[in-house]
matplotlib code that plots the C-alpha trace (Angstrom):
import matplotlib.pyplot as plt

x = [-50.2, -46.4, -44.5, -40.8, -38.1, -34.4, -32.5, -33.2, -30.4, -30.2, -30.0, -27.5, -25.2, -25.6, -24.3, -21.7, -20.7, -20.6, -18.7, -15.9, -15.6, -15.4, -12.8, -10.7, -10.6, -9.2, -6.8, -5.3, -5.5, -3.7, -0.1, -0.5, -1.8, 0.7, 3.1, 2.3, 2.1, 5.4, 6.7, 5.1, 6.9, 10.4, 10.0, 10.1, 12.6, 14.4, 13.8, 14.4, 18.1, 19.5, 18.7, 17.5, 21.2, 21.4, 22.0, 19.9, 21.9, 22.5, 18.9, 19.0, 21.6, 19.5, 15.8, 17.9, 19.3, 16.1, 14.2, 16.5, 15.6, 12.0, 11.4, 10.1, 9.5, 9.4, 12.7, 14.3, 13.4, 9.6, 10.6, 10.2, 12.9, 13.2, 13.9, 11.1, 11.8, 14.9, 14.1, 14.0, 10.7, 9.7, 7.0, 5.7, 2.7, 2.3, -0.7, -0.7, -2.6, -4.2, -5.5, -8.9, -9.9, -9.8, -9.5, -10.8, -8.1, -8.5, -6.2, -5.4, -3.4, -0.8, 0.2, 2.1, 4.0, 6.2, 5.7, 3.3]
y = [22.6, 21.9, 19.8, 21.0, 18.6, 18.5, 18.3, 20.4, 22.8, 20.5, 17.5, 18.9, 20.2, 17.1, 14.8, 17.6, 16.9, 13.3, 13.2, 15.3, 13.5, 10.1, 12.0, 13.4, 9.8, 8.5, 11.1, 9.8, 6.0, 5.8, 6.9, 3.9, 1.3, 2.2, 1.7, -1.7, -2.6, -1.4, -3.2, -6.5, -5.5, -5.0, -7.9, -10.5, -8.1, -8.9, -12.7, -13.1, -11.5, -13.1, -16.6, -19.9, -20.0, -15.9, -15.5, -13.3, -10.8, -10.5, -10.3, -7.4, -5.6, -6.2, -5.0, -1.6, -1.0, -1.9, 0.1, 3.4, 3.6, 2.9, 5.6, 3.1, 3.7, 0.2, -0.7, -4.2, -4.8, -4.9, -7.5, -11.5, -13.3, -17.0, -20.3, -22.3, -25.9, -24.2, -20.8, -17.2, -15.6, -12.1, -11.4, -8.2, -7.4, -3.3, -1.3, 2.4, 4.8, 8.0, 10.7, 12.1, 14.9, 16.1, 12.8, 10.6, 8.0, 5.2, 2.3, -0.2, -3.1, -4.6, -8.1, -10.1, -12.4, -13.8, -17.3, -19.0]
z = [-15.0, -15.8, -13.9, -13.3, -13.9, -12.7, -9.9, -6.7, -5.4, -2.2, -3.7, -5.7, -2.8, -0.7, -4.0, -4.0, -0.7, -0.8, -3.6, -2.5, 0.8, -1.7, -3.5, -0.4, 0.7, -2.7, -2.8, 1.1, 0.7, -3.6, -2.0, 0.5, -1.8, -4.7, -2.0, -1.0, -4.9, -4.9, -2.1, -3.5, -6.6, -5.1, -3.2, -6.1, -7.8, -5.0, -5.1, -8.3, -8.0, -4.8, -5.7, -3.8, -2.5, -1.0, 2.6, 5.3, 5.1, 0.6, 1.1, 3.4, 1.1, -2.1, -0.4, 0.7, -2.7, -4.2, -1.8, -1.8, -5.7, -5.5, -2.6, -0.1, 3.7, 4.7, 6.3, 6.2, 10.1, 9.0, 6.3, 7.8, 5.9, 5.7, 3.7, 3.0, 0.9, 0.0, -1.5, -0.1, 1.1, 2.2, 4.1, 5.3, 7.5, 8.7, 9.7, 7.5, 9.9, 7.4, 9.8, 8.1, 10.5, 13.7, 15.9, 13.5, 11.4, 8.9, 9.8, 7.0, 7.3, 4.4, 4.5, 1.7, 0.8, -2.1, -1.4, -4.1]

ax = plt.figure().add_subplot(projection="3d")
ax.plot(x, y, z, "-o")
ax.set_aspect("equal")
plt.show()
């Protein structure tokens, strides 16, 4: 007697399934994280054009110019500016909230910095 071989159509349609879940996930959380890789991004942009010497507010004006070109939704108020040994540094820290269905939400949170 010959065995069969292959895959069996529910095996099949649950790999199906958990695959395009996987995928509908992906497809939610890349906006958010090419965000914050933008953000980072900007934010040494940002650093590197004030200078050690750039008040709160030249900061400020540079992050909104910066941030109106790059299509960012992180305002300036979410930004923690301060002098530390003498040189500017941004911080950020923000919670991204990416409904999934019905009641049911992921909630990631960003945090970074450009001190190093």
């Amino acid at each position: 007697m010959k065995h069969q071989r292959g895959v069996a159509l529910s095996g099949l349609i649950f790999w199906g399934v958990l695959l395009a879940l996987v995928a509908i996930l992906g497809m939610k959380v890349f906006p958010t994280a090419t965000e914050y890789f933008k953000l980072q991004k900007t934010l040494k942009s940002v650093i590197n054009q004030v200078g050690p010497e750039a008040t709160f507010s030249d900061v400020k004006k540079s992050y909104d110019r910066f941030a109106e070109i790059d299509g960012l939704e992180i305002p300036v108020d979410q930004l923690d500016i301060s002098k530390d040994s003498g040189k500017v540094v941004i911080s950020f820290d923000y919670d991204k909230r990416i409904p999934l269905f019905a009641n049911v939400s992921l909630l990631i949170n960003y945090k970074g910095s450009t001190a190093q």
